[in-house]
CHARMM internal coordinates of N, CA and C (Angstrom, degrees):
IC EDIT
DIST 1 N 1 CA 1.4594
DIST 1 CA 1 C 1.5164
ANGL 1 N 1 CA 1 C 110.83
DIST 1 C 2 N 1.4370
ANGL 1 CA 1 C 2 N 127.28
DIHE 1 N 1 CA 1 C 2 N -55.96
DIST 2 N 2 CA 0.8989
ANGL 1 C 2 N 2 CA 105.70
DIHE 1 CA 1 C 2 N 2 CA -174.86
DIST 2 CA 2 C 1.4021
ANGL 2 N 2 CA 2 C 123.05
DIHE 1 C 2 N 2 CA 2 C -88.64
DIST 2 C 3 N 1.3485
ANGL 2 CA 2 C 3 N 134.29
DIHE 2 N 2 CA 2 C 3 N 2.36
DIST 3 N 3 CA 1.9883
ANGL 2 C 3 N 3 CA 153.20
DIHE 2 CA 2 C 3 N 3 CA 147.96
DIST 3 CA 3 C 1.9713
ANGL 3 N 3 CA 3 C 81.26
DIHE 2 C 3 N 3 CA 3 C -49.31
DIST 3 C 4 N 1.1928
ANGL 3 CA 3 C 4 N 126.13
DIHE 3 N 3 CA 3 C 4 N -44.03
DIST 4 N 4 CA 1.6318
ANGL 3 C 4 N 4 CA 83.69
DIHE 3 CA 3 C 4 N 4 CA -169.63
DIST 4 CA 4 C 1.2981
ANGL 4 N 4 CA 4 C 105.83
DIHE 3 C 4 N 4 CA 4 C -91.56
DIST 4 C 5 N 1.9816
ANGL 4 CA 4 C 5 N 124.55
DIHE 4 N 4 CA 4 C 5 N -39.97
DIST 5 N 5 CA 1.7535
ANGL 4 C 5 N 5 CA 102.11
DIHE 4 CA 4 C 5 N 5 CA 167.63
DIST 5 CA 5 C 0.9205
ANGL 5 N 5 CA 5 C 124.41
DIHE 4 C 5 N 5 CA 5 C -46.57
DIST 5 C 6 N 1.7806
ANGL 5 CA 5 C 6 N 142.05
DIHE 5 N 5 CA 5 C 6 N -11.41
DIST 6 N 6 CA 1.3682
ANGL 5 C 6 N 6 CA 144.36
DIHE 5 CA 5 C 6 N 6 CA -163.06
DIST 6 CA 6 C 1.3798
ANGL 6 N 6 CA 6 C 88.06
DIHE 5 C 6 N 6 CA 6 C -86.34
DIST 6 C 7 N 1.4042
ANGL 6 CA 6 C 7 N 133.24
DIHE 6 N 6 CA 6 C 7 N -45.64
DIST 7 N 7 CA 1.3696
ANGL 6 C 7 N 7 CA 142.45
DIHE 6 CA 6 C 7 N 7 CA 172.18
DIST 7 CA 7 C 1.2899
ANGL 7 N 7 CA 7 C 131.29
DIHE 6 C 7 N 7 CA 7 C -40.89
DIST 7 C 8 N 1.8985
ANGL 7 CA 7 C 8 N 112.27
DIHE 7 N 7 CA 7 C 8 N -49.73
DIST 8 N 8 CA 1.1540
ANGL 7 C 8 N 8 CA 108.68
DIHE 7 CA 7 C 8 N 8 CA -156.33
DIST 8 CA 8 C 1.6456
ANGL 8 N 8 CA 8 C 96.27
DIHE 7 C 8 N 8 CA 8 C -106.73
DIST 8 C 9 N 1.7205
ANGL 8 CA 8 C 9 N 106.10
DIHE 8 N 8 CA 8 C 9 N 7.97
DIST 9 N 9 CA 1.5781
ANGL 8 C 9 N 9 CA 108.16
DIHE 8 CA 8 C 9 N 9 CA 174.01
DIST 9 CA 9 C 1.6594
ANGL 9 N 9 CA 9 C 91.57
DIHE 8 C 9 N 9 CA 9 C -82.07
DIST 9 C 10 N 0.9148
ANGL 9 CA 9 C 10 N 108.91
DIHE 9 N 9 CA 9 C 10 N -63.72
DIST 10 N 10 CA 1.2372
ANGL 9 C 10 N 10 CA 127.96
DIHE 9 CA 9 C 10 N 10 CA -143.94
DIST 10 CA 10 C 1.9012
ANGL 10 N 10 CA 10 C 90.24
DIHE 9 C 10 N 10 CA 10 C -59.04
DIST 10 C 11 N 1.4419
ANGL 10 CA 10 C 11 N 128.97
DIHE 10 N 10 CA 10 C 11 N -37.75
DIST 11 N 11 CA 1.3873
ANGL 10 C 11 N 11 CA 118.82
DIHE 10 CA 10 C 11 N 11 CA 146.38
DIST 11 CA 11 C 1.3268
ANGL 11 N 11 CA 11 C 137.63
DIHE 10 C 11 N 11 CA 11 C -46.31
DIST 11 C 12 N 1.2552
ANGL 11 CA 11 C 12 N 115.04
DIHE 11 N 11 CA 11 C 12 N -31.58
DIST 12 N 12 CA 2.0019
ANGL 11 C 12 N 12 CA 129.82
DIHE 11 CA 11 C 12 N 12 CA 165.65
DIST 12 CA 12 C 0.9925
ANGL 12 N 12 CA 12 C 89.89
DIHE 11 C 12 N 12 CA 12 C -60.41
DIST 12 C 13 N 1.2891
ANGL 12 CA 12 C 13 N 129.01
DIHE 12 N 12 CA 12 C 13 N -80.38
DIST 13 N 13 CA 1.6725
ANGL 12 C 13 N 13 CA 139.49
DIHE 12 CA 12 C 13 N 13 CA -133.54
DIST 13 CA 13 C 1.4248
ANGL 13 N 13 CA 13 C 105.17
DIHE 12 C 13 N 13 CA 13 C -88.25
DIST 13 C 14 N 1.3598
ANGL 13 CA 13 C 14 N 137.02
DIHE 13 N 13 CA 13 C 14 N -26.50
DIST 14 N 14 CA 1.2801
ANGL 13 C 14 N 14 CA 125.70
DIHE 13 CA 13 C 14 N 14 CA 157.88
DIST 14 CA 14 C 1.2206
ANGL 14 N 14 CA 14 C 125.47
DIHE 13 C 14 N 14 CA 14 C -47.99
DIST 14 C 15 N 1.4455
ANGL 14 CA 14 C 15 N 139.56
DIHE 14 N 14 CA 14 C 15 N -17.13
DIST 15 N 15 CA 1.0621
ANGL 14 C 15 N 15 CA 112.41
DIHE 14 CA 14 C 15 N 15 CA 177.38
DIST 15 CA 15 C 1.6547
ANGL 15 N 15 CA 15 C 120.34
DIHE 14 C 15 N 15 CA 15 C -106.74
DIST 15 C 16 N 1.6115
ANGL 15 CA 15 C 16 N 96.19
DIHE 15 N 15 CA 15 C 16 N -0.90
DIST 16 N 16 CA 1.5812
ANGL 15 C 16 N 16 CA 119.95
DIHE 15 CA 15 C 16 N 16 CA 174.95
DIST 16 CA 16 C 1.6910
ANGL 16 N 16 CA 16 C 105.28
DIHE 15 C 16 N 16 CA 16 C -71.24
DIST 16 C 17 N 1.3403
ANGL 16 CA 16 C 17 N 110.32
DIHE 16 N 16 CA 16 C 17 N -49.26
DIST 17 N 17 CA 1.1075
ANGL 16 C 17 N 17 CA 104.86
DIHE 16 CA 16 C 17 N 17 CA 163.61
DIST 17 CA 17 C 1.2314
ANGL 17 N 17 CA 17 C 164.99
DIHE 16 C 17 N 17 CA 17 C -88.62
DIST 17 C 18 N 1.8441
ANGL 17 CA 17 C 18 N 96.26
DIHE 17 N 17 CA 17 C 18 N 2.19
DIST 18 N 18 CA 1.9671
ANGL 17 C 18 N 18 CA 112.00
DIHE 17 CA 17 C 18 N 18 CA 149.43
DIST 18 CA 18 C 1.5196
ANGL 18 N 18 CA 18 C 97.71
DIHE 17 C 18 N 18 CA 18 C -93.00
DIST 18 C 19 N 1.3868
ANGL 18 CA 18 C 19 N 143.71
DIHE 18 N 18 CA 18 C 19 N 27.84
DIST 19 N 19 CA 1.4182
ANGL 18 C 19 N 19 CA 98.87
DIHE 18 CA 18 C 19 N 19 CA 163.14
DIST 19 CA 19 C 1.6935
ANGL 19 N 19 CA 19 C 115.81
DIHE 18 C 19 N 19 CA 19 C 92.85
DIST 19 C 20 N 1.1153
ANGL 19 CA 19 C 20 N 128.12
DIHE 19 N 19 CA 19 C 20 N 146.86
DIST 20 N 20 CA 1.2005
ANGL 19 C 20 N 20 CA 149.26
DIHE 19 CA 19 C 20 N 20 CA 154.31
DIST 20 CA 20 C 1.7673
ANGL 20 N 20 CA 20 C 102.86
DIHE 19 C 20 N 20 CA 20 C -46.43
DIST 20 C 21 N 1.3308
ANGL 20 CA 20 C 21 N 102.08
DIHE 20 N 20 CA 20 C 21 N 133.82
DIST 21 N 21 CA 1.9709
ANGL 20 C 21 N 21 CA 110.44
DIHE 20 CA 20 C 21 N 21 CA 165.86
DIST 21 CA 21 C 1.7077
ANGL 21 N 21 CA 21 C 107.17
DIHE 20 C 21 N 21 CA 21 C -90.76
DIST 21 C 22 N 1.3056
ANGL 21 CA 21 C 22 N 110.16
DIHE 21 N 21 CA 21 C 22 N -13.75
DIST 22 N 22 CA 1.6999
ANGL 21 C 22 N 22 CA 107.64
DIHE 21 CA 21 C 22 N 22 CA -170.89
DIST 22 CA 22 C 1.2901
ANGL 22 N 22 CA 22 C 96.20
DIHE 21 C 22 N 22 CA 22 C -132.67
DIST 22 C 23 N 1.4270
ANGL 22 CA 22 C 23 N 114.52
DIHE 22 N 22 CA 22 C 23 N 157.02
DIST 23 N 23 CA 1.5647
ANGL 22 C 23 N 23 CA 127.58
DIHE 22 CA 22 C 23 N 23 CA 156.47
DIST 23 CA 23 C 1.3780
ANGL 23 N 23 CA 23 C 128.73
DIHE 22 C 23 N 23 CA 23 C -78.98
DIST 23 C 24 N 1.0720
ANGL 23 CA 23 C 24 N 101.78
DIHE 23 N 23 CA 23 C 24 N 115.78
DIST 24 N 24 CA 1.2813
ANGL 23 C 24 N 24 CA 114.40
DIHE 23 CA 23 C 24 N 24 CA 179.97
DIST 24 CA 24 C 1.8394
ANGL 24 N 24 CA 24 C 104.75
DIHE 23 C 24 N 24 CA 24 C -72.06
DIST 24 C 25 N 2.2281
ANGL 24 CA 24 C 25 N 106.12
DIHE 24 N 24 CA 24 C 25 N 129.23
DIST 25 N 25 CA 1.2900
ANGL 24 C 25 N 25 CA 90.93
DIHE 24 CA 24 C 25 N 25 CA 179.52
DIST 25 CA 25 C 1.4732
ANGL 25 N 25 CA 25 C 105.91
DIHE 24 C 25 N 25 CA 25 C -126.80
DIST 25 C 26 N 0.7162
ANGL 25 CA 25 C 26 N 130.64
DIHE 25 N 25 CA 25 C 26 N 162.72
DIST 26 N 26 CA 1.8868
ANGL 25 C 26 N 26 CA 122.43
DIHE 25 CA 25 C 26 N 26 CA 170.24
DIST 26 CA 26 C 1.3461
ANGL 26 N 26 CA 26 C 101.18
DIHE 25 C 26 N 26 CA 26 C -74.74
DIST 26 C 27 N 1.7535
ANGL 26 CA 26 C 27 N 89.94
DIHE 26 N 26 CA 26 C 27 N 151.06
DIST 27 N 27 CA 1.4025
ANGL 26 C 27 N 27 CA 103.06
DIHE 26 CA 26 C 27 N 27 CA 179.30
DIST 27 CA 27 C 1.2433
ANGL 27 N 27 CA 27 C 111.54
DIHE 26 C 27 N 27 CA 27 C -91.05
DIST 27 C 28 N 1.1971
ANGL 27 CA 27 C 28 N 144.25
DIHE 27 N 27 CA 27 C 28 N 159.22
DIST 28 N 28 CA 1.3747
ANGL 27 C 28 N 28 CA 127.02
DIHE 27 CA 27 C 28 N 28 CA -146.97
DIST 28 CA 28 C 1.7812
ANGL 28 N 28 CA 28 C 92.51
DIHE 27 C 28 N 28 CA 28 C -178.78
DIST 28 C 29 N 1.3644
ANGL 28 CA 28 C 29 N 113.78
DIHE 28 N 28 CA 28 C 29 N 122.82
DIST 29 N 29 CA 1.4630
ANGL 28 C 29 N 29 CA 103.04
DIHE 28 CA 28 C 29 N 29 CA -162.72
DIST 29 CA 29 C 1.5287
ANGL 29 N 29 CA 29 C 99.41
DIHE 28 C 29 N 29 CA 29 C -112.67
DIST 29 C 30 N 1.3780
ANGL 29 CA 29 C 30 N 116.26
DIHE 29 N 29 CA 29 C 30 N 129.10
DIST 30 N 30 CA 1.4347
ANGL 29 C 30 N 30 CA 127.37
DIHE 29 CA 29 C 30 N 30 CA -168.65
DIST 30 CA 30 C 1.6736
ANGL 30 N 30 CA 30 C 116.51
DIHE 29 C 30 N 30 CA 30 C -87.73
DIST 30 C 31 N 1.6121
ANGL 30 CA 30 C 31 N 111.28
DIHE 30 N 30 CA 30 C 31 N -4.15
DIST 31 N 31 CA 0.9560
ANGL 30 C 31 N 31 CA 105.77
DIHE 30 CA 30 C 31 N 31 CA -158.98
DIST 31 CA 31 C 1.8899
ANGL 31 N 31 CA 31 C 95.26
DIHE 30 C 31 N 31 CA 31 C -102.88
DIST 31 C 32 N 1.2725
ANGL 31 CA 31 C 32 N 137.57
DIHE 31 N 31 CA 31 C 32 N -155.02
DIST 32 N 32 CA 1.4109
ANGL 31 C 32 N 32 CA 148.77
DIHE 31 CA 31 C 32 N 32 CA 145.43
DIST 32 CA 32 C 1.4560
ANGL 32 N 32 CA 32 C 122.75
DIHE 31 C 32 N 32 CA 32 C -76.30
DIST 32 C 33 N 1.3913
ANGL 32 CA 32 C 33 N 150.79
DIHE 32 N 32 CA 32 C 33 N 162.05
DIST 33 N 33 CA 1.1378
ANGL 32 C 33 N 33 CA 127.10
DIHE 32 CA 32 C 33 N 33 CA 156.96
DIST 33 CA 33 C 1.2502
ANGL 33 N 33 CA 33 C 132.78
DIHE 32 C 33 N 33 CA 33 C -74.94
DIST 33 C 34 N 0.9749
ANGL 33 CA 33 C 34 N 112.37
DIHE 33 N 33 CA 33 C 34 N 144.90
DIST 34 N 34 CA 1.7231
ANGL 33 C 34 N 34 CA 112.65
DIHE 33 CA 33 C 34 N 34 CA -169.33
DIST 34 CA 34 C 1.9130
ANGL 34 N 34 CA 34 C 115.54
DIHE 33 C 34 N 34 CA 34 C -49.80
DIST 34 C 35 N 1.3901
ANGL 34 CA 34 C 35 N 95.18
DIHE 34 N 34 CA 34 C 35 N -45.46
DIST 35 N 35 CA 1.1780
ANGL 34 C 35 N 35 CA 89.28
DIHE 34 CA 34 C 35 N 35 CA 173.16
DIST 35 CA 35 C 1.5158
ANGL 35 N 35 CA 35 C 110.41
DIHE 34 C 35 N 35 CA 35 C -144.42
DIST 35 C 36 N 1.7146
ANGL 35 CA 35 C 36 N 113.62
DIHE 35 N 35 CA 35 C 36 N 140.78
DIST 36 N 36 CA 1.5925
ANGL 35 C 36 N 36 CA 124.29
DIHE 35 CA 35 C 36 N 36 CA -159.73
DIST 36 CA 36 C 1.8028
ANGL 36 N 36 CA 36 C 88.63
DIHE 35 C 36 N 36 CA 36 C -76.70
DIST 36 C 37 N 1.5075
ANGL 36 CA 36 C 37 N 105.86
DIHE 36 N 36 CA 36 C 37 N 145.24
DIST 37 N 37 CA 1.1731
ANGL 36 C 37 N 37 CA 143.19
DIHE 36 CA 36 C 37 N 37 CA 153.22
DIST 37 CA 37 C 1.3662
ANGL 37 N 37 CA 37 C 119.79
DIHE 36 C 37 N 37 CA 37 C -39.68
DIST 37 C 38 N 1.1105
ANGL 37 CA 37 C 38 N 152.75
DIHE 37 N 37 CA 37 C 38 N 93.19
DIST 38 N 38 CA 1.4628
ANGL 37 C 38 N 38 CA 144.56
DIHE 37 CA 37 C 38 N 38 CA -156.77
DIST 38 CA 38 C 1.9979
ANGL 38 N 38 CA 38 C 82.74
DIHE 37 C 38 N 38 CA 38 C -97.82
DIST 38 C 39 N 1.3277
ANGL 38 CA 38 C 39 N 85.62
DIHE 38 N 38 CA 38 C 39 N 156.55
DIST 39 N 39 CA 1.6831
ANGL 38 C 39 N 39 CA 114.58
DIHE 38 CA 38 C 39 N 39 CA 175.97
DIST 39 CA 39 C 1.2869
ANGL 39 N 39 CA 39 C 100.80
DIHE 38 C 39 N 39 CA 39 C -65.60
DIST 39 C 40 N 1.1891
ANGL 39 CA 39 C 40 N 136.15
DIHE 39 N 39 CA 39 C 40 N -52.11
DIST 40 N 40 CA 1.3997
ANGL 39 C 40 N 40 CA 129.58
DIHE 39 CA 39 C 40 N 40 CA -156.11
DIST 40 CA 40 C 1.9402
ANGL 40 N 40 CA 40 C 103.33
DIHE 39 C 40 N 40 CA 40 C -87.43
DIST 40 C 41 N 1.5105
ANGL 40 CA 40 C 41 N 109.74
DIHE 40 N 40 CA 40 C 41 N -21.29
DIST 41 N 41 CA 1.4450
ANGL 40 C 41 N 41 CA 88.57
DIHE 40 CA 40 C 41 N 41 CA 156.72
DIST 41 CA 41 C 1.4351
ANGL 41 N 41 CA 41 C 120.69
DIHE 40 C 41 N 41 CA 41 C -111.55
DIST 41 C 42 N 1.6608
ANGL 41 CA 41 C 42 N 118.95
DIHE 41 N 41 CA 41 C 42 N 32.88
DIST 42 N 42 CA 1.1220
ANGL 41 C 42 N 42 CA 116.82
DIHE 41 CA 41 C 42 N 42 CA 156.34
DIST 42 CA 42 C 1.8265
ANGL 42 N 42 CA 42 C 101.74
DIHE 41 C 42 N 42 CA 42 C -82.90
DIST 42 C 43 N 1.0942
ANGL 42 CA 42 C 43 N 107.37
DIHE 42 N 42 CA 42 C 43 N -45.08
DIST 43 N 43 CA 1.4537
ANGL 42 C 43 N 43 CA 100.18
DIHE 42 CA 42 C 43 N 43 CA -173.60
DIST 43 CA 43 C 1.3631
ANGL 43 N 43 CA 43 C 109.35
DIHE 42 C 43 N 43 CA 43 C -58.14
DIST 43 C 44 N 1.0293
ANGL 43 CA 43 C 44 N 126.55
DIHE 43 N 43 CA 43 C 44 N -44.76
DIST 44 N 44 CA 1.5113
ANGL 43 C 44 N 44 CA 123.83
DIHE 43 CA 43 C 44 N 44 CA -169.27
DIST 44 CA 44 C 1.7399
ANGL 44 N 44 CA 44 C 94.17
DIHE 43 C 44 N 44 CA 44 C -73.83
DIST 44 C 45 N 1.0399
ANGL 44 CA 44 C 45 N 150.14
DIHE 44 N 44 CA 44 C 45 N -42.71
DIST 45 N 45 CA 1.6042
ANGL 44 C 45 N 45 CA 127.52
DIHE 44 CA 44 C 45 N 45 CA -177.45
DIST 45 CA 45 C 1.5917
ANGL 45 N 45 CA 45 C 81.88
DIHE 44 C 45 N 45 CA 45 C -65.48
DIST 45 C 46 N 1.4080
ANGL 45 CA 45 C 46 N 150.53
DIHE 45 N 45 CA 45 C 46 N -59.86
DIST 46 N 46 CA 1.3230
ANGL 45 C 46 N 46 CA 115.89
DIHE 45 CA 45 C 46 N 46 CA -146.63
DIST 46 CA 46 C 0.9276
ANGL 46 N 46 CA 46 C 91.34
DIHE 45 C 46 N 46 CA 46 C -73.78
DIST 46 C 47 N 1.3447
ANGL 46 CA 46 C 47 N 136.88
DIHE 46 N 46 CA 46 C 47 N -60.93
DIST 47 N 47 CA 2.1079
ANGL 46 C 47 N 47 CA 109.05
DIHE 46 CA 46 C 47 N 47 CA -165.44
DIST 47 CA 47 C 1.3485
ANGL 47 N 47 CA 47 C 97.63
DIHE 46 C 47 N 47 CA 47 C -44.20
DIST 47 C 48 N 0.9554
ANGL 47 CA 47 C 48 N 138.27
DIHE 47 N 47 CA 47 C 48 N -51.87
DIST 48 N 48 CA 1.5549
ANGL 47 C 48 N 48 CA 115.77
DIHE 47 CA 47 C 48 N 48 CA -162.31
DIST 48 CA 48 C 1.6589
ANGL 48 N 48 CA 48 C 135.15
DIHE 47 C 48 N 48 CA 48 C -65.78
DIST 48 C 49 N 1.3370
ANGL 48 CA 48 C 49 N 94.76
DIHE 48 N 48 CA 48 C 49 N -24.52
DIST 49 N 49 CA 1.2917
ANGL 48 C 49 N 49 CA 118.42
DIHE 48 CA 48 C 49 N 49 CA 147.97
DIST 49 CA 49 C 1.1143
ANGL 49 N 49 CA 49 C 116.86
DIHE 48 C 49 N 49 CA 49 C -62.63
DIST 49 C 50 N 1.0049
ANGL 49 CA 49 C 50 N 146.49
DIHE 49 N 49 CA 49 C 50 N -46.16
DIST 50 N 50 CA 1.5430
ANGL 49 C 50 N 50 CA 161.46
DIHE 49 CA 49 C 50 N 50 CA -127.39
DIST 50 CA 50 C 1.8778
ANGL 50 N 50 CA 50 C 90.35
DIHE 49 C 50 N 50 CA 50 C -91.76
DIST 50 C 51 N 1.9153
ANGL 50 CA 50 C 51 N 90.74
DIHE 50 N 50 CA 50 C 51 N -68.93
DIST 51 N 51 CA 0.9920
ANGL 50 C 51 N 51 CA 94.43
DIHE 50 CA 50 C 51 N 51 CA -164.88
DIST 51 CA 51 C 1.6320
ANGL 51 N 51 CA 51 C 128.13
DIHE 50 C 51 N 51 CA 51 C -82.07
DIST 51 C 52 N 1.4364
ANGL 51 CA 51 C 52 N 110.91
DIHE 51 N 51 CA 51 C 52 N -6.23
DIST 52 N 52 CA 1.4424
ANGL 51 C 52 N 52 CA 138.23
DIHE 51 CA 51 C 52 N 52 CA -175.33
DIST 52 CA 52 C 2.2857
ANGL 52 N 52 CA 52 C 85.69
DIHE 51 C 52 N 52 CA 52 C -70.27
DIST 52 C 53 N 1.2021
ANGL 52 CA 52 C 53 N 121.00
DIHE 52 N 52 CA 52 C 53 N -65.22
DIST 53 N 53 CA 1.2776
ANGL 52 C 53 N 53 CA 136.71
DIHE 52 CA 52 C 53 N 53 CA -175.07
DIST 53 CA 53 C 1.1742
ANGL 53 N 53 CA 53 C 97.08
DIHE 52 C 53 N 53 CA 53 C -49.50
DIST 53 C 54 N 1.1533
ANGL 53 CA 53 C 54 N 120.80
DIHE 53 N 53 CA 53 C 54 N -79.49
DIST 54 N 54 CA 2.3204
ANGL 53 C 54 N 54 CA 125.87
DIHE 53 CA 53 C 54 N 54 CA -164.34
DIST 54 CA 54 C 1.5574
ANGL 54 N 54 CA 54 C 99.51
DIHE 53 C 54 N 54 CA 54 C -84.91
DIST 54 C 55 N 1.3176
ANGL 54 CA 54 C 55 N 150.62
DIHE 54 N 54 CA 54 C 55 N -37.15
DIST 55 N 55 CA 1.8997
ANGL 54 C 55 N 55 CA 112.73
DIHE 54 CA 54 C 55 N 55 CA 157.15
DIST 55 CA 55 C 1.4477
ANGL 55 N 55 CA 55 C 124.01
DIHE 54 C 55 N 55 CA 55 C -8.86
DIST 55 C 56 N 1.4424
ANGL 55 CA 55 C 56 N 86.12
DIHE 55 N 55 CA 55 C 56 N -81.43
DIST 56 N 56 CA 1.5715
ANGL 55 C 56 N 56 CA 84.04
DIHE 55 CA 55 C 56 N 56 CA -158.76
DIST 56 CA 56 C 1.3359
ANGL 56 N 56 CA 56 C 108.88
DIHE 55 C 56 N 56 CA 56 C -41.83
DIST 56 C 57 N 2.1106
ANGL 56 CA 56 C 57 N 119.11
DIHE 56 N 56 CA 56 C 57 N -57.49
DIST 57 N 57 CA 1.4095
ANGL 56 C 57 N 57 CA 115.20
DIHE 56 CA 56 C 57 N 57 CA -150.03
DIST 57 CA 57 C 1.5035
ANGL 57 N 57 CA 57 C 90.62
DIHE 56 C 57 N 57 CA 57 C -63.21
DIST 57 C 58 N 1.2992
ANGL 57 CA 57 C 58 N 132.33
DIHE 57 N 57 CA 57 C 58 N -17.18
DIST 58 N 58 CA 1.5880
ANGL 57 C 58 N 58 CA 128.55
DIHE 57 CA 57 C 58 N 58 CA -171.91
DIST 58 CA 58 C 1.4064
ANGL 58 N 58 CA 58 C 124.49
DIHE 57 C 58 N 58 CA 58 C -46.13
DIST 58 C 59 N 1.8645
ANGL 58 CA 58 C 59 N 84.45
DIHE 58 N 58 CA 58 C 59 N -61.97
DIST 59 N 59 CA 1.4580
ANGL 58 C 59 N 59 CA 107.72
DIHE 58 CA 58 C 59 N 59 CA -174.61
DIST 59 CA 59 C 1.6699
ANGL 59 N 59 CA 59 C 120.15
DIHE 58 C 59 N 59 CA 59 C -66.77
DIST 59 C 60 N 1.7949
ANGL 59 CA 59 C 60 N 96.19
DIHE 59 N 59 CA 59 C 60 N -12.23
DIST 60 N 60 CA 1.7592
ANGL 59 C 60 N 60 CA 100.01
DIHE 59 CA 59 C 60 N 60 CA -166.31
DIST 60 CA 60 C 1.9198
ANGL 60 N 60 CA 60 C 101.00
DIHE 59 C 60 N 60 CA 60 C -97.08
DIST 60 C 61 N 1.8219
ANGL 60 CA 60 C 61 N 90.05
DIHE 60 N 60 CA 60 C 61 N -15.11
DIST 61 N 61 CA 1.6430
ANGL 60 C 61 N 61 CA 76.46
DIHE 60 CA 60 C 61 N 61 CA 170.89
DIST 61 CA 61 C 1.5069
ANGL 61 N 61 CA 61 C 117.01
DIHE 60 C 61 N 61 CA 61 C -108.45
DIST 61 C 62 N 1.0480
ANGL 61 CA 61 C 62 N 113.07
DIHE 61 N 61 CA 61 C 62 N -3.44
DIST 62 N 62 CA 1.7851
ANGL 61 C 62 N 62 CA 109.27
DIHE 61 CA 61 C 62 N 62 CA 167.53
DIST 62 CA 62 C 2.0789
ANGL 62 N 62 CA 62 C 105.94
DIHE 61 C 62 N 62 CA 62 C -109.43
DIST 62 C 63 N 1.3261
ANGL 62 CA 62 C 63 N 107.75
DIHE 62 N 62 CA 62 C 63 N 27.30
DIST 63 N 63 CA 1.9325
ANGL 62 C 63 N 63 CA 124.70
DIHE 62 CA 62 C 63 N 63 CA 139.28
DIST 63 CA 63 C 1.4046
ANGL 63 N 63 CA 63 C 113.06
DIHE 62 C 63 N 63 CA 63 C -133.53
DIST 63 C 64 N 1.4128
ANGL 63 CA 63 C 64 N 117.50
DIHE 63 N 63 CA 63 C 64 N 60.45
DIST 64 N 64 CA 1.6666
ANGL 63 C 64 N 64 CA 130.46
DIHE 63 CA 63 C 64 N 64 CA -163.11
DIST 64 CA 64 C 1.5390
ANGL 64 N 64 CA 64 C 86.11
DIHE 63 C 64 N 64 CA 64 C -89.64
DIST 64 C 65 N 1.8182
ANGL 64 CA 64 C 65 N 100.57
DIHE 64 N 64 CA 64 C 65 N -70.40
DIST 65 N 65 CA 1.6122
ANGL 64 C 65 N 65 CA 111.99
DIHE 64 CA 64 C 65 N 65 CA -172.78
DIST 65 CA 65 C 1.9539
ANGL 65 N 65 CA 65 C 106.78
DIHE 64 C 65 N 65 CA 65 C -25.15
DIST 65 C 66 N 1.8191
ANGL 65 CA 65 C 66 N 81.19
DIHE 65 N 65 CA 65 C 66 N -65.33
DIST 66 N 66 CA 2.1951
ANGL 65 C 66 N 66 CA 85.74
DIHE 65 CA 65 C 66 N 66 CA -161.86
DIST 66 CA 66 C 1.5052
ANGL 66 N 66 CA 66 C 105.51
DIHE 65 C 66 N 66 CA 66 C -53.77
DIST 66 C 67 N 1.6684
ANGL 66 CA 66 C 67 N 108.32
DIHE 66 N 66 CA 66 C 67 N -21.66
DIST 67 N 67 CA 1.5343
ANGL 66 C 67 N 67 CA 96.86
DIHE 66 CA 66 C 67 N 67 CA -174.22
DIST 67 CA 67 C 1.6873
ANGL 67 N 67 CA 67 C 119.93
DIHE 66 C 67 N 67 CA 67 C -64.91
DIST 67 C 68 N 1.2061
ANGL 67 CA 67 C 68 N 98.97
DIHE 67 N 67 CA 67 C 68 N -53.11
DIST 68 N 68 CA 1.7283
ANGL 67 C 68 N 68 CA 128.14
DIHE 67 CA 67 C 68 N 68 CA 176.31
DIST 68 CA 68 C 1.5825
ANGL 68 N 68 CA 68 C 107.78
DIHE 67 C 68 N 68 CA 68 C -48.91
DIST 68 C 69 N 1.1866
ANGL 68 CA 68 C 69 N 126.69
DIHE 68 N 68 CA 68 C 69 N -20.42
DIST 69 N 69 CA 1.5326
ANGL 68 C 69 N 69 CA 148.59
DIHE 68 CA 68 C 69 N 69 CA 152.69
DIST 69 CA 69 C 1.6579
ANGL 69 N 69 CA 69 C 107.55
DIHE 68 C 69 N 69 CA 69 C -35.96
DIST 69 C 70 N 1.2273
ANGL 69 CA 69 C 70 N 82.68
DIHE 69 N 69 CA 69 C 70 N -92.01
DIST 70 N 70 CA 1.8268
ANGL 69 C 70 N 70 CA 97.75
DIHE 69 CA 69 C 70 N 70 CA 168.70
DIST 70 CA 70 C 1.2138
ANGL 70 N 70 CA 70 C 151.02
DIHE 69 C 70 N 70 CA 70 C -14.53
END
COOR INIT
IC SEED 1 N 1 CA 1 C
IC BUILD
């Protein structure tokens, strides 16, 4: 039993331990974007972001009291 886990590690971990065969490159886009970003839906992803992020901690600090209950 354990001659074959010694085996099927030693298959995982072989290839962790030579390394990559290719280079890894970033993708990196050469062109412009197809289409420009208007202001009014930059604002709307940041509120939405905005508000997706501070809800929750919002809601958990104005139900602090009922929490501290618990």
């Amino acid at each position: 039993m354990s001659g074959l886990l010694r085996g099927v590690l030693r298959l995982r971990t072989a290839p962790v331990l030579r390394g990559s065969n290719f280079a890894q490159r970033a993708s990196i886009a050469s062109k412009p974007a197809k289409h420009a970003v208007g202001s009014v839906e930059t604002v709307i992803g940041l509120g939405l972001f905005t508000l997706v992020i501070l809800a929750p901690s919002g809601w958990i600090l104005a139900n602090l009291e009922s929490y501290k209950k618990h």
